[in-house]
Structures are given as structure tokens and as C-alpha cells.
C-alpha positions as a printed Julia matrix, in Angstrom:
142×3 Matrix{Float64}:
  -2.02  -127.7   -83.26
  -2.22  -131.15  -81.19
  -1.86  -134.29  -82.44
  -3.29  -137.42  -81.17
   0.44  -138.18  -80.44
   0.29  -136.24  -76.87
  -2.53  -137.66  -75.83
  -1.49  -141.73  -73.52
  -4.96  -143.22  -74.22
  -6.49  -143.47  -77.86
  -9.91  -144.53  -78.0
 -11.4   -145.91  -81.01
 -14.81  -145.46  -81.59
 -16.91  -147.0   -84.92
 -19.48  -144.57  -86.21
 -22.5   -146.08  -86.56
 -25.43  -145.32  -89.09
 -27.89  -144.96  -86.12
 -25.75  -142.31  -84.19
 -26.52  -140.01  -87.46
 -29.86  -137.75  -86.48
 -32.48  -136.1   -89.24
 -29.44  -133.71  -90.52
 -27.69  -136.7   -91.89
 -24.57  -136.51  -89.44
 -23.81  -137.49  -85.78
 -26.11  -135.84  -83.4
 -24.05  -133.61  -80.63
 -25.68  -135.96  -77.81
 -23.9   -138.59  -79.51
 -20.18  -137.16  -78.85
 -20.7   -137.45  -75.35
 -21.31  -140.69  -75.31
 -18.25  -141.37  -77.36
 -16.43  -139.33  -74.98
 -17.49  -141.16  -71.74
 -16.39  -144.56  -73.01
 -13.05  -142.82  -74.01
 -13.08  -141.94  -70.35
 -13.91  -145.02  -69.44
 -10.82  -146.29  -71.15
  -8.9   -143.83  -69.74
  -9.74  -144.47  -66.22
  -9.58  -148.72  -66.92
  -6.44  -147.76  -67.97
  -5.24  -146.28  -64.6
  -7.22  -149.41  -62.68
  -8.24  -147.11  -60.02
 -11.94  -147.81  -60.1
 -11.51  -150.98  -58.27
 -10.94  -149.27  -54.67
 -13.35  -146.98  -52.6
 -12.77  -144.42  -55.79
 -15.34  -142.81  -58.36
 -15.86  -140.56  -60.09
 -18.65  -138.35  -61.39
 -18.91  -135.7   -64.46
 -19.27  -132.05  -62.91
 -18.94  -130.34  -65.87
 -18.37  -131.19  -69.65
 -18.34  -129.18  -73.0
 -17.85  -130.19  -76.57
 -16.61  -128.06  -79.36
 -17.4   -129.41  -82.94
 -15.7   -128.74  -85.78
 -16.61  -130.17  -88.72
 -19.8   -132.93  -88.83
 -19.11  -136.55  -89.02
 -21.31  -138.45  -91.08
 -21.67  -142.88  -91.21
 -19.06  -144.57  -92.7
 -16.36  -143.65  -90.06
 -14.29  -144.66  -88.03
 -12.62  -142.09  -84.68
  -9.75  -141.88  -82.74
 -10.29  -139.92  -79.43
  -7.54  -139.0   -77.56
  -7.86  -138.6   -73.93
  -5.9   -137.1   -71.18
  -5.75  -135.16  -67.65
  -4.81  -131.92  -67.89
  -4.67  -130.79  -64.3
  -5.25  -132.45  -61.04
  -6.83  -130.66  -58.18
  -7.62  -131.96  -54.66
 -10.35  -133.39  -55.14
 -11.09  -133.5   -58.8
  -9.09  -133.36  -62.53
  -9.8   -132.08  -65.58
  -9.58  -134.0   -68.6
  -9.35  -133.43  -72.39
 -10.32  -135.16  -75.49
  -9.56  -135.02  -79.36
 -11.76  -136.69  -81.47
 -10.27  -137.09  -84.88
 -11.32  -138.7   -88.0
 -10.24  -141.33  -90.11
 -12.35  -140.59  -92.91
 -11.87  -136.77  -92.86
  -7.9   -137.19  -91.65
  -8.83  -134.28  -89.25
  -9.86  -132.89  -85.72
 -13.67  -132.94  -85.71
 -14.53  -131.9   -82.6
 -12.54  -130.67  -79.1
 -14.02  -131.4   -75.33
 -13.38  -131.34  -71.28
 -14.79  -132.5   -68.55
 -14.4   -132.16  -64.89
 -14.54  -134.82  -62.84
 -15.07  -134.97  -59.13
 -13.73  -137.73  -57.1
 -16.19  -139.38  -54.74
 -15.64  -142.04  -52.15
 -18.1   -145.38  -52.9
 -19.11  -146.06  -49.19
 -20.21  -142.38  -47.9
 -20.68  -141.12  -51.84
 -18.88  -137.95  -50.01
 -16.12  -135.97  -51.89
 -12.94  -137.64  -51.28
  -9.51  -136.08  -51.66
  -7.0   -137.79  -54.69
  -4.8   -140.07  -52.92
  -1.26  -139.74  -53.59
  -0.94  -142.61  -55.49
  -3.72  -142.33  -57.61
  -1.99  -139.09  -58.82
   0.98  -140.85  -59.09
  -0.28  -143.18  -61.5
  -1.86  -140.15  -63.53
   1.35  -138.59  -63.81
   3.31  -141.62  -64.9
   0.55  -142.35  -67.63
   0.79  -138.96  -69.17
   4.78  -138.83  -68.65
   4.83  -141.8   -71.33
   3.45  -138.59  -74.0
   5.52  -136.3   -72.54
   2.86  -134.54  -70.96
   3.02  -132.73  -67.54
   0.29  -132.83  -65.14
């Protein structure tokens, strides 16, 4: 089982009571949205944004586990879990202070795009460089 202890970047994100839908727990559209500004940390984190770099969602799934329902307060891990050429995969754990579990599971893929001809640009070197270093601080191998 992982632990929140192997991921570099924790993200904490406040439930609030408007994120709950009709069911009386946070709506699945919801997650995502926790899970991009996770991300967002993530790549902040890195400071790679600032260049000719970005970076758009190709894919994404979410797994949930057990609901999550207003007062609470999440931790979401976030890491890369492979790099290709031109994209990386990432992976998040969302646990919960409240429920002092894992409440849901996700991945995205994101594709690396260059600002100026919004064209698919390779990773540079040091861009994965700075990936691995981050995760090397968990222990984690990219």
C-alpha cells in the first residue's frame, strides 16, 4: 500500500460544502478539479512553466474509493511516474484527514507543448532533470 510519504509534492485541498452534489458527498467532477490544482502545484514546484513549456491533459482517470463528504480536509499526493519524449505520466493519492484513509486513486497524461507554435515539443534534458531530482528527494525513480 502507498503512503503519502513517496509522493515529493502534497497538496492540500479544503472540502467545501458546495463541492458536495444531491447524494450528499463530493461529486466525481469535483476530484478533478482537486487534482489539477495538485498538478498545478506540482508543476510550480518544478518552475518550468515560465519558458516556451506547457502542458496539456491527454488523458486522465480517477478511481474512488470511499465518498468524501463536507467537513474535510485532503492531502493529495502527486508525482511523475514515467517520462516519455514528449509527455509524462503522473499519479495522485488523495487521502483524507477525516476518514485517515485513501479515498480515491488517479493519472493523467500529460503532453508537452511548445507556447509559440502550440506544436508537440520534445522534454528538454533539463526539465527531466529537475523531475528526477524532485522525486529522488522520496526515493522515487523516474
Amino acid at each position: 500500500m502507498e503512503s503519502l510519504a513517496q509522493y515529493p509534492v502534497i497538496f492540500e485541498q479544503r472540502v467545501a460544502w458546495g463541492d458536495m452534489d444531491a447524494f450528499g458527498h463530493v461529486n466525481n467532477a469535483v476530484y478533478y478539479r482537486y487534482i489539477e490544482s495538485a498538478r498545478l502545484a506540482y508543476l510550480d514546484r518544478l518552475n518550468i512553466l515560465v519558458g516556451p513549456l506547457l502542458t496539456v491533459v491527454a488523458t486522465n482517470q480517477c478511481r474512488y474509493l470511499k465518498p468524501v463528504v463536507y467537513p474535510d480536509q485532503l492531502k493529495i499526493g502527486v508525482r511523475i511516474e514515467d517520462i516519455g519524449t514528449t509527455s509524462f505520466r503522473m499519479s495522485y493519492l488523495l487521502w483524507s484527514e477525516h476518514q485517515q484513509s485513501i479515498v480515491a486513486i488517479s493519472e493523467a497524461v500529460l503532453v508537452c507543448i511548445n507556447k509559440n507554435s502550440m506544436q508537440k515539443m520534445p522534454i528538454p534534458e533539463d526539465v527531466q532533470q529537475i523531475i528526477r531530482n524532485l522525486e529522488n528527494t522520496v526515493e522515487h525513480t523516474v
